[in-house]
ROSE-4610 file (N, C-alpha, C; in Angstrom, 1 decimal, always signed):
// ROSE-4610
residu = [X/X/X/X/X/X/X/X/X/X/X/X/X/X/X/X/X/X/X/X/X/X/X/X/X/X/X/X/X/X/X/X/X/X/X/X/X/X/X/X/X/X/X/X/X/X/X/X/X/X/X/X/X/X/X/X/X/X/X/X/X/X/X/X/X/X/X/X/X/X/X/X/X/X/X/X/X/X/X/X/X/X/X/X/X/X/X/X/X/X/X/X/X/X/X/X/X/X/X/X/X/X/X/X/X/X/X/X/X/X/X/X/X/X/X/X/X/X/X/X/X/X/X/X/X/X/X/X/X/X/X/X/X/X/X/X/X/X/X/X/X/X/X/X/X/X/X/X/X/X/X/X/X/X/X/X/X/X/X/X/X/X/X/X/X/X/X/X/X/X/X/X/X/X/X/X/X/X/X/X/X/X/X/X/X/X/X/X/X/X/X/X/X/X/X/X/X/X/X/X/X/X/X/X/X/X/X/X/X/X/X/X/X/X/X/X/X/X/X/X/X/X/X/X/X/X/X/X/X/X/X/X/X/X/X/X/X/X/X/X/X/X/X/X/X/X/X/X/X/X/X/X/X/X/X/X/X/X/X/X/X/X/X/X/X/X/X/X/X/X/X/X/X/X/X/X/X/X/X/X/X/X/X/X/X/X/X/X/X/X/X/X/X/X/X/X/X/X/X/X/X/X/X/X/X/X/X/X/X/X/X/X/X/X/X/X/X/X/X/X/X/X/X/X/X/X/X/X/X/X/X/X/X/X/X/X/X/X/X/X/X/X/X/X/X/X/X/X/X/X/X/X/X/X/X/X/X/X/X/X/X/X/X/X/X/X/X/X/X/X/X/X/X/X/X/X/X/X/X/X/X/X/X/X/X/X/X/X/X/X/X/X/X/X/X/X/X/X/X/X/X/X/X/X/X/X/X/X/X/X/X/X/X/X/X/X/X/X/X/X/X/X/X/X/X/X/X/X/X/X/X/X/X/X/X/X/X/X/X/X/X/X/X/X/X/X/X/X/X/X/X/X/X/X/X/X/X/X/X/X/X/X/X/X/X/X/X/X/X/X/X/X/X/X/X/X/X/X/X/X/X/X/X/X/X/X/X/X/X/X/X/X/X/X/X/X/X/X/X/X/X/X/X/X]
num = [1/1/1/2/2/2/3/3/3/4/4/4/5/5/5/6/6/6/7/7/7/8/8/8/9/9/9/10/10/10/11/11/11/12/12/12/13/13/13/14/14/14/15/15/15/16/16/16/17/17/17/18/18/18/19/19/19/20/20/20/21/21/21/22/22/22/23/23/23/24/24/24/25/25/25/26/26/26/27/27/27/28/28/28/29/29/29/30/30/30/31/31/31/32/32/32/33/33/33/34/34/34/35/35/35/36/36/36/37/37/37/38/38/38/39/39/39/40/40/40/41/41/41/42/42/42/43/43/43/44/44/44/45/45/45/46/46/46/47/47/47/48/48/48/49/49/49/50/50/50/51/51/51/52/52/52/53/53/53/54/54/54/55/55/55/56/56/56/57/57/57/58/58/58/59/59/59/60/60/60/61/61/61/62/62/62/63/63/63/64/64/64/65/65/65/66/66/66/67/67/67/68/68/68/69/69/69/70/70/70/71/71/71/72/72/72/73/73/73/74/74/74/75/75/75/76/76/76/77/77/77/78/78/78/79/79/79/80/80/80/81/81/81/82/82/82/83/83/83/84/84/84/85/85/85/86/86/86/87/87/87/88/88/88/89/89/89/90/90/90/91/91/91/92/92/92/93/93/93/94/94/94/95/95/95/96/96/96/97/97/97/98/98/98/99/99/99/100/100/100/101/101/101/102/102/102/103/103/103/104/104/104/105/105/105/106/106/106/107/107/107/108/108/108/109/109/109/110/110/110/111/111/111/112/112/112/113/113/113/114/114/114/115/115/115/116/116/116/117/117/117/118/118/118/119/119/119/120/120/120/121/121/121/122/122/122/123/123/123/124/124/124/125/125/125/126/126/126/127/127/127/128/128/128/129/129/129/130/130/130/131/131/131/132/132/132/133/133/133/134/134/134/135/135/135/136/136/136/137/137/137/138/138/138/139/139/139/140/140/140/141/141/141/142/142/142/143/143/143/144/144/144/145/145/145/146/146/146/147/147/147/148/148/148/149/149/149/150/150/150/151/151/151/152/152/152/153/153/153/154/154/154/155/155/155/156/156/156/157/157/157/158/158/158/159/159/159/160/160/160/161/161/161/162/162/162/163/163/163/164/164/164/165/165/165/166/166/166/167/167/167/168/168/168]
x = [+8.8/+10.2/+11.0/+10.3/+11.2/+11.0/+9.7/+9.7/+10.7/+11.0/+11.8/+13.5/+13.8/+15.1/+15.2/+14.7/+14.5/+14.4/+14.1/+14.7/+15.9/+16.0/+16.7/+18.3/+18.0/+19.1/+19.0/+19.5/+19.0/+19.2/+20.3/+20.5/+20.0/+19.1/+18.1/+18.7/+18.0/+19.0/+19.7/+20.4/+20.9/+20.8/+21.8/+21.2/+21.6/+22.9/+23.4/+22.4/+22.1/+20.8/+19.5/+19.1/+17.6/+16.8/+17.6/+16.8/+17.1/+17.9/+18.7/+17.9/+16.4/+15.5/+15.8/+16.9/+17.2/+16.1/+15.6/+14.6/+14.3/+15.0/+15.4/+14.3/+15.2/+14.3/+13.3/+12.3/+11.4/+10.4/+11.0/+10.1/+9.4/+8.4/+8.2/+7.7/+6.8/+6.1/+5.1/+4.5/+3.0/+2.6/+2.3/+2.2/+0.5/+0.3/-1.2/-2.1/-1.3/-2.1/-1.1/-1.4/-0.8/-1.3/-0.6/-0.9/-1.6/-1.8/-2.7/-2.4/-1.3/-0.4/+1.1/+2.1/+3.1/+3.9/+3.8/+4.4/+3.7/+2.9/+1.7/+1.2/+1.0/+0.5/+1.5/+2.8/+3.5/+4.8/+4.2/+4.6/+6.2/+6.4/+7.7/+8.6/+9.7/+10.7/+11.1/+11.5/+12.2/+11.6/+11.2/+10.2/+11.2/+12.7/+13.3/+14.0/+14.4/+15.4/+14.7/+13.5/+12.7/+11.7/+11.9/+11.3/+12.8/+14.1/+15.0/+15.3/+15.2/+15.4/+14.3/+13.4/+12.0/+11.9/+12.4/+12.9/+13.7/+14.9/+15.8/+15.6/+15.0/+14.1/+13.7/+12.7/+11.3/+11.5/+13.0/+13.2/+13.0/+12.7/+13.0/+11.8/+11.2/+10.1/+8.9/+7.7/+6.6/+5.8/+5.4/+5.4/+3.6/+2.8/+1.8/+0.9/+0.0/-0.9/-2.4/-2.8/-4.2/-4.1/-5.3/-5.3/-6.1/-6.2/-6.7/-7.6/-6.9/-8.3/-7.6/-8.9/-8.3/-7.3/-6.4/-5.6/-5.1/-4.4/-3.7/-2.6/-2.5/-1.5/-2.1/-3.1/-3.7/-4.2/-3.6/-3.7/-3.1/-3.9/-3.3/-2.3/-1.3/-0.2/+0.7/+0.6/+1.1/+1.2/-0.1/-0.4/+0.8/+0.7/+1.2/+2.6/+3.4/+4.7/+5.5/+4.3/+5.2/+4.9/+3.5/+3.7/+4.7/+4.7/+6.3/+7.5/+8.1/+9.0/+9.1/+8.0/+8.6/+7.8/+7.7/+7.2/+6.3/+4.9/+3.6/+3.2/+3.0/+2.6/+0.8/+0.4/-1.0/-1.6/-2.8/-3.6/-5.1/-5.2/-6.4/-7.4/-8.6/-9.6/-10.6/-11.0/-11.6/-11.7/-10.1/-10.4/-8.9/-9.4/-10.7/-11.0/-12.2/-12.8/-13.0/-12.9/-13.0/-11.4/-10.7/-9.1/-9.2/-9.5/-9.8/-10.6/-11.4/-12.8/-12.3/-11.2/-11.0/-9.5/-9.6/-8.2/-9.2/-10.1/-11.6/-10.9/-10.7/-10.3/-8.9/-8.5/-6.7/-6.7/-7.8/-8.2/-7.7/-8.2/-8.0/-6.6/-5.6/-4.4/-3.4/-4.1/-3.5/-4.0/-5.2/-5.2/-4.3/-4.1/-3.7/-2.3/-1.8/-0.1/+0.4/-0.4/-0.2/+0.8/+1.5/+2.3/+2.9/+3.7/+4.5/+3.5/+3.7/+2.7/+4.0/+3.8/+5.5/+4.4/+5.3/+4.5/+5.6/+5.1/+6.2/+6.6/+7.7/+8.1/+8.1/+9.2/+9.4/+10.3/+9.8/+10.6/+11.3/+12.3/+13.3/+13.0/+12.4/+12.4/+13.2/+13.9/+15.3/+13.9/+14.3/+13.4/+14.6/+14.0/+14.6/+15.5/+14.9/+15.4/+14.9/+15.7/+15.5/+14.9/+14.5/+14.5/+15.2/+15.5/+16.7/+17.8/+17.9/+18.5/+17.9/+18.9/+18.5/+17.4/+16.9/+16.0/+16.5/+16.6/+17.5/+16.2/+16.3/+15.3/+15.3/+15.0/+15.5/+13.7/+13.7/+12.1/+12.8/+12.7/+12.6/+11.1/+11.5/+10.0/+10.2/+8.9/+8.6/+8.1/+8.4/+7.5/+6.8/+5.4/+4.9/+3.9/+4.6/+4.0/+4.5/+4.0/+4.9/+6.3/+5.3/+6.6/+7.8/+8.8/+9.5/+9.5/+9.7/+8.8/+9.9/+9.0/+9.8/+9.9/+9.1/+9.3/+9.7/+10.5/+10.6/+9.6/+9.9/+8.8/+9.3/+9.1/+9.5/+9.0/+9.4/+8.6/+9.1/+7.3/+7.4/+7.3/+8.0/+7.6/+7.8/+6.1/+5.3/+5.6/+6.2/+6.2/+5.8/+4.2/+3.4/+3.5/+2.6/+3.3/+2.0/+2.8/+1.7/+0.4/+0.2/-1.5/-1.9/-1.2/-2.0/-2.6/-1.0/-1.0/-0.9/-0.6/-0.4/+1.5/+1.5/+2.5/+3.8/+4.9/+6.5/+6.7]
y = [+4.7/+4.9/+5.8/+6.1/+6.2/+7.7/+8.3/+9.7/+10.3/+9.9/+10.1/+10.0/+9.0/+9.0/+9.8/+10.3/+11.6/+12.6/+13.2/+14.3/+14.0/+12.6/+12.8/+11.8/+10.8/+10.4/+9.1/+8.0/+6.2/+5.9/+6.2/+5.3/+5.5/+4.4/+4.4/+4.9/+5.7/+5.9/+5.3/+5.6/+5.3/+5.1/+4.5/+5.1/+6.4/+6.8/+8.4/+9.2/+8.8/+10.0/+9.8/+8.9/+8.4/+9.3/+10.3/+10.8/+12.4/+12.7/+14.0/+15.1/+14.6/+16.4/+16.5/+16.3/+16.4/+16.3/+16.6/+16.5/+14.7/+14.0/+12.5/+11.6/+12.0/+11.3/+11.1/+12.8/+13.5/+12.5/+12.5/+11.8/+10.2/+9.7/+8.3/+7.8/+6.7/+6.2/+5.9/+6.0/+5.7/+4.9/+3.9/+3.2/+3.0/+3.9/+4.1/+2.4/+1.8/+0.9/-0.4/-0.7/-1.9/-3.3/-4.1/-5.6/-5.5/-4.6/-4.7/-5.7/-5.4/-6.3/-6.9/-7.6/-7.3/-6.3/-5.5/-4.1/-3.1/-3.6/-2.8/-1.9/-1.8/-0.3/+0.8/-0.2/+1.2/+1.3/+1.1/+1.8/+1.3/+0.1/-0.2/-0.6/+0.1/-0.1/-1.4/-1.5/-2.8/-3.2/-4.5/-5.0/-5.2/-6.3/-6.7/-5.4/-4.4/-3.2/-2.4/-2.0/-1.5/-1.6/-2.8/-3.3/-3.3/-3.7/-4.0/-2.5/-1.8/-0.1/+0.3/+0.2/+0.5/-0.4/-1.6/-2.5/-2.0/-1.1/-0.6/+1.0/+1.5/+2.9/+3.1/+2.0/+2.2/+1.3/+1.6/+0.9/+2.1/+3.4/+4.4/+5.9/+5.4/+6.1/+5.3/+6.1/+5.5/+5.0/+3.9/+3.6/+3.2/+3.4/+2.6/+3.0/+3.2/+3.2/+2.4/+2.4/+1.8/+0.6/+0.1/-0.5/-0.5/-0.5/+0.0/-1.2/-1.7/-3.3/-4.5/-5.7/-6.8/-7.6/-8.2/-9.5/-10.4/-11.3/-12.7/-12.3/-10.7/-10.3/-10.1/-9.9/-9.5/-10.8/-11.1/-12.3/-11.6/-12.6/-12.3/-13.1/-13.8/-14.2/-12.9/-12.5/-11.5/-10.4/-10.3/-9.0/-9.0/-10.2/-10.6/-9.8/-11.1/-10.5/-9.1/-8.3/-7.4/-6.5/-6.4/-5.7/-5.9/-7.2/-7.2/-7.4/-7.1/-6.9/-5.3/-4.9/-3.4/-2.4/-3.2/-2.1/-1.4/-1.6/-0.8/-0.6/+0.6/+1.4/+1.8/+1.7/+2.4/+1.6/+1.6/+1.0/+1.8/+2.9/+3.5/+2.0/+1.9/+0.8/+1.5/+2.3/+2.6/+2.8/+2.4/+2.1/+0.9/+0.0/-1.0/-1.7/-1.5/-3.2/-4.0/-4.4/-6.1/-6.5/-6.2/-6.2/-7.1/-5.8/-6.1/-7.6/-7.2/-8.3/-9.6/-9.9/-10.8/-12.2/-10.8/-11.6/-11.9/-12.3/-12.9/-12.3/-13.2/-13.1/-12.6/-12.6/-12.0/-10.7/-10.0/-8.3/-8.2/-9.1/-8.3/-8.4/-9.8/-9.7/-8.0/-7.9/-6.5/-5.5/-5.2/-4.2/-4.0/-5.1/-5.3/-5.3/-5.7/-5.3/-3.9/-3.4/-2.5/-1.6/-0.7/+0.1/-0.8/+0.1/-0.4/-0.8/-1.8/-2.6/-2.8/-2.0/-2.6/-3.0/-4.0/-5.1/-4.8/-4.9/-5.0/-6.6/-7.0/-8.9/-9.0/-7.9/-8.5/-6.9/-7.1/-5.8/-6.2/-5.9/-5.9/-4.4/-3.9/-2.8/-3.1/-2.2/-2.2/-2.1/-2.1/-2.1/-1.3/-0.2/+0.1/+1.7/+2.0/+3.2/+4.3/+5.2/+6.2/+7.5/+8.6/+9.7/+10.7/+10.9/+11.7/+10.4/+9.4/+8.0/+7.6/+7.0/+6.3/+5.3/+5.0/+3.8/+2.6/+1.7/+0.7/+0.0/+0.3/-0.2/-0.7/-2.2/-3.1/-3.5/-3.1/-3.0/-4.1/-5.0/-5.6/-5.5/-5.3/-4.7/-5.4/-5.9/-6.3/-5.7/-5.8/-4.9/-6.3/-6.2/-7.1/-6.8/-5.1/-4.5/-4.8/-4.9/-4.6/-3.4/-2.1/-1.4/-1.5/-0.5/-0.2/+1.9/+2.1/+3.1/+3.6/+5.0/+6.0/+7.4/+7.8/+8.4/+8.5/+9.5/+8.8/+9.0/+7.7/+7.1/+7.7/+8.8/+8.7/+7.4/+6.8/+5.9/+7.1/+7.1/+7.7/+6.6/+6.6/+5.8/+6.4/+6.0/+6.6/+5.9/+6.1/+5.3/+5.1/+4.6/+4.5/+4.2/+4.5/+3.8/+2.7/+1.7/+0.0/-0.2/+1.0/+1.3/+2.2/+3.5/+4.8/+4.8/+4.3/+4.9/+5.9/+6.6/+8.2/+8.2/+8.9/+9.0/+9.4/+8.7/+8.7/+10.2]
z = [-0.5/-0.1/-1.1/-2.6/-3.5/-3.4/-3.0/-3.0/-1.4/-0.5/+0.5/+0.2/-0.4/-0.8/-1.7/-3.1/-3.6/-3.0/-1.7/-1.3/-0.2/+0.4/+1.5/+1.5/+0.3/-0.4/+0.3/-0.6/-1.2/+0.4/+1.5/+2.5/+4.0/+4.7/+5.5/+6.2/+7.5/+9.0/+10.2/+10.0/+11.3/+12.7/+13.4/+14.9/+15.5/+14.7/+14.8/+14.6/+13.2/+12.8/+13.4/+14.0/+14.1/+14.6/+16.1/+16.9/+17.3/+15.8/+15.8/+15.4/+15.0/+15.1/+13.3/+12.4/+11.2/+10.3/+9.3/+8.3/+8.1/+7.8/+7.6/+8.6/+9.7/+10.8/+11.5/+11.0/+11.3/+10.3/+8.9/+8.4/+8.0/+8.3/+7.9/+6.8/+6.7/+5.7/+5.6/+4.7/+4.1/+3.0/+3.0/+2.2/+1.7/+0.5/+0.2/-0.4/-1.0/-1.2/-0.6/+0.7/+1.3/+0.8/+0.2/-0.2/-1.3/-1.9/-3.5/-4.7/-4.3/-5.5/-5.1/-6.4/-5.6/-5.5/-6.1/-6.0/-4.9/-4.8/-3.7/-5.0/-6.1/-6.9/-7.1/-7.1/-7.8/-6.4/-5.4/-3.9/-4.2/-4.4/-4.1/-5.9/-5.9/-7.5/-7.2/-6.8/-6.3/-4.7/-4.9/-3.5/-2.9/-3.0/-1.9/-1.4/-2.6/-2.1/-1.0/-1.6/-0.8/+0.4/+1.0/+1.8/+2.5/+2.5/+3.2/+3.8/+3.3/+3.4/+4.3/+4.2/+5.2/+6.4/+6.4/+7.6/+8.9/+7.9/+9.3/+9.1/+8.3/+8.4/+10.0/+9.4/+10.1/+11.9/+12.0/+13.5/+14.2/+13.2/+14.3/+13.5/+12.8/+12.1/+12.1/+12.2/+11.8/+10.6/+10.2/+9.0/+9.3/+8.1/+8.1/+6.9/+6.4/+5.3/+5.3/+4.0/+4.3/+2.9/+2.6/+1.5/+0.5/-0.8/-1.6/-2.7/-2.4/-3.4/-2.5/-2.9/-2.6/-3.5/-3.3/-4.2/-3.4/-4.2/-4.4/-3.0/-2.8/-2.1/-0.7/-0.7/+0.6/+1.9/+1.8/+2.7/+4.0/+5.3/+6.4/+6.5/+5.7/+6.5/+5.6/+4.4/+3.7/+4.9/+5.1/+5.6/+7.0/+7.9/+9.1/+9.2/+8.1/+7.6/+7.7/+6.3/+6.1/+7.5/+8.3/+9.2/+10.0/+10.4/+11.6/+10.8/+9.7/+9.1/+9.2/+8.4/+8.5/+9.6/+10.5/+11.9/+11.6/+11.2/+11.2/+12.7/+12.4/+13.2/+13.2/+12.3/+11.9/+10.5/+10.2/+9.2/+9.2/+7.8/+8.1/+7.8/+9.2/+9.2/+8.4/+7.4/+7.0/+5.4/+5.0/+3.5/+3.3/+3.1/+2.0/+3.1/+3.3/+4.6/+4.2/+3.2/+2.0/+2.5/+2.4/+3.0/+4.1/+5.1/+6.6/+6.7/+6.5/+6.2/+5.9/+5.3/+4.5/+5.8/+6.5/+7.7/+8.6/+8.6/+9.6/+11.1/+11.7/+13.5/+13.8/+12.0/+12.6/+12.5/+12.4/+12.1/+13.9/+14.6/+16.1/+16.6/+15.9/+16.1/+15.8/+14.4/+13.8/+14.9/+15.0/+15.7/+17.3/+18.0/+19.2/+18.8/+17.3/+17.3/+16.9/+16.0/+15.6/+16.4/+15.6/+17.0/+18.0/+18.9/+19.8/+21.6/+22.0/+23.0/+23.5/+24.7/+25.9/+27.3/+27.8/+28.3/+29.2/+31.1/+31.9/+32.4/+31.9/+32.1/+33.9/+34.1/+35.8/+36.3/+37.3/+38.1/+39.7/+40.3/+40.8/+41.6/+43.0/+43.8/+44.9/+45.6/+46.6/+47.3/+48.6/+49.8/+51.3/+52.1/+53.2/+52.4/+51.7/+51.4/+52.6/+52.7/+53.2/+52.3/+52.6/+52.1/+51.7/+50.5/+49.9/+49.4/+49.3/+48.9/+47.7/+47.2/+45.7/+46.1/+45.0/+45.1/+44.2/+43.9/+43.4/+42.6/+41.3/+40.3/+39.3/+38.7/+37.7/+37.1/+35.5/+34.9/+33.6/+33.5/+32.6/+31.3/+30.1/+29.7/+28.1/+27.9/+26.5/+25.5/+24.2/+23.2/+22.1/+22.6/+21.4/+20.1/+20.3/+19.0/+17.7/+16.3/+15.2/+15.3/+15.7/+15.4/+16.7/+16.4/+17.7/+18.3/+19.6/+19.6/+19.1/+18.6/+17.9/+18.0/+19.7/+19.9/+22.0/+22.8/+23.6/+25.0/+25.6/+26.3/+28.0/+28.8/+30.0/+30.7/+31.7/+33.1/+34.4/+34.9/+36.3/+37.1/+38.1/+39.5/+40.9/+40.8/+42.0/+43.6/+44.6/+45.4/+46.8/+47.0/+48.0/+49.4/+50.7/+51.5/+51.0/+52.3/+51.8/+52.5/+53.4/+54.4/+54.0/+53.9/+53.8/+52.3/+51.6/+50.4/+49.8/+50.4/+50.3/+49.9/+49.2/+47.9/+49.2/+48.6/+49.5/+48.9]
């Protein structure tokens, strides 16, 4: 965080700024040695400042990194935490697998949270529309990813008939 507020200045984004194309918002985080220590190896000056800052950053930037040794820090409820605290998005699986290795069966929780996972809860379709007519459409939708997305998401809806199937 400390090299980003060095060029882009101490306070996180906004929701004004979040999706404005600006240099700021464009950029996220990386965190090179996740759970090493409690500083992570340097990563964070201050853990609570710096994590509180990357918290509401990263509601709208992608945040993620790899890990670099094991410690006292690397625990999977550690690990749990800071990912759904500060919205990871990514984890290189390829350095340190002593890390990985070390969260036994909750390596597959991470992978399946990782990033944003939108889940559709319930949907609400009008019925008796005509052609050239609105369609009346209510998507209730879940995210049971760590992060939140950060970039945007169209929905197409395709609408079939119920025999042919051949597209309205």
């Amino acid at each position: 965080p400390t090299f980003k507020q060095r060029f882009y200045g101490s306070g996180a984004l906004t929701t004004t700024e979040a999706f404005s194309g600006s240099a700021p918002a464009r950029v996220g985080h990386h965190n090179d040695c996740f759970l090493a220590s409690a500083d992570d190896e340097g990563t964070y000056g201050d853990v609570t400042a710096d994590k509180a800052y990357l918290a509401t950053e990263n509601q709208f930037l992608p945040q993620g990194g790899e890990t670099c040794a094991t410690s006292s820090f690397s625990t999977w409820s550690n690990a749990s935490a800071d990912m759904a605290k500060l919205h990871y998005s990514y984890l290189n699986r390829d350095y340190l697998g002593a890390v990985y290795t070390s969260w036994g069966s909750n390596i597959d929780t991470a992978r399946r949270r990782l990033g944003y996972r939108l889940a559709l809860v319930s949907s609400t379709v009008g019925s008796g529309v005509r052609p050239g007519s609105e369609l009346p459409v209510s998507l209730s939708v879940r995210n049971d990813g760590y992060a939140t997305p950060f970039n945007p998401r169209n929905v197409e809806i395709i609408a079939k008939h119920t025999t042919t199937g051949a597209r309205l």
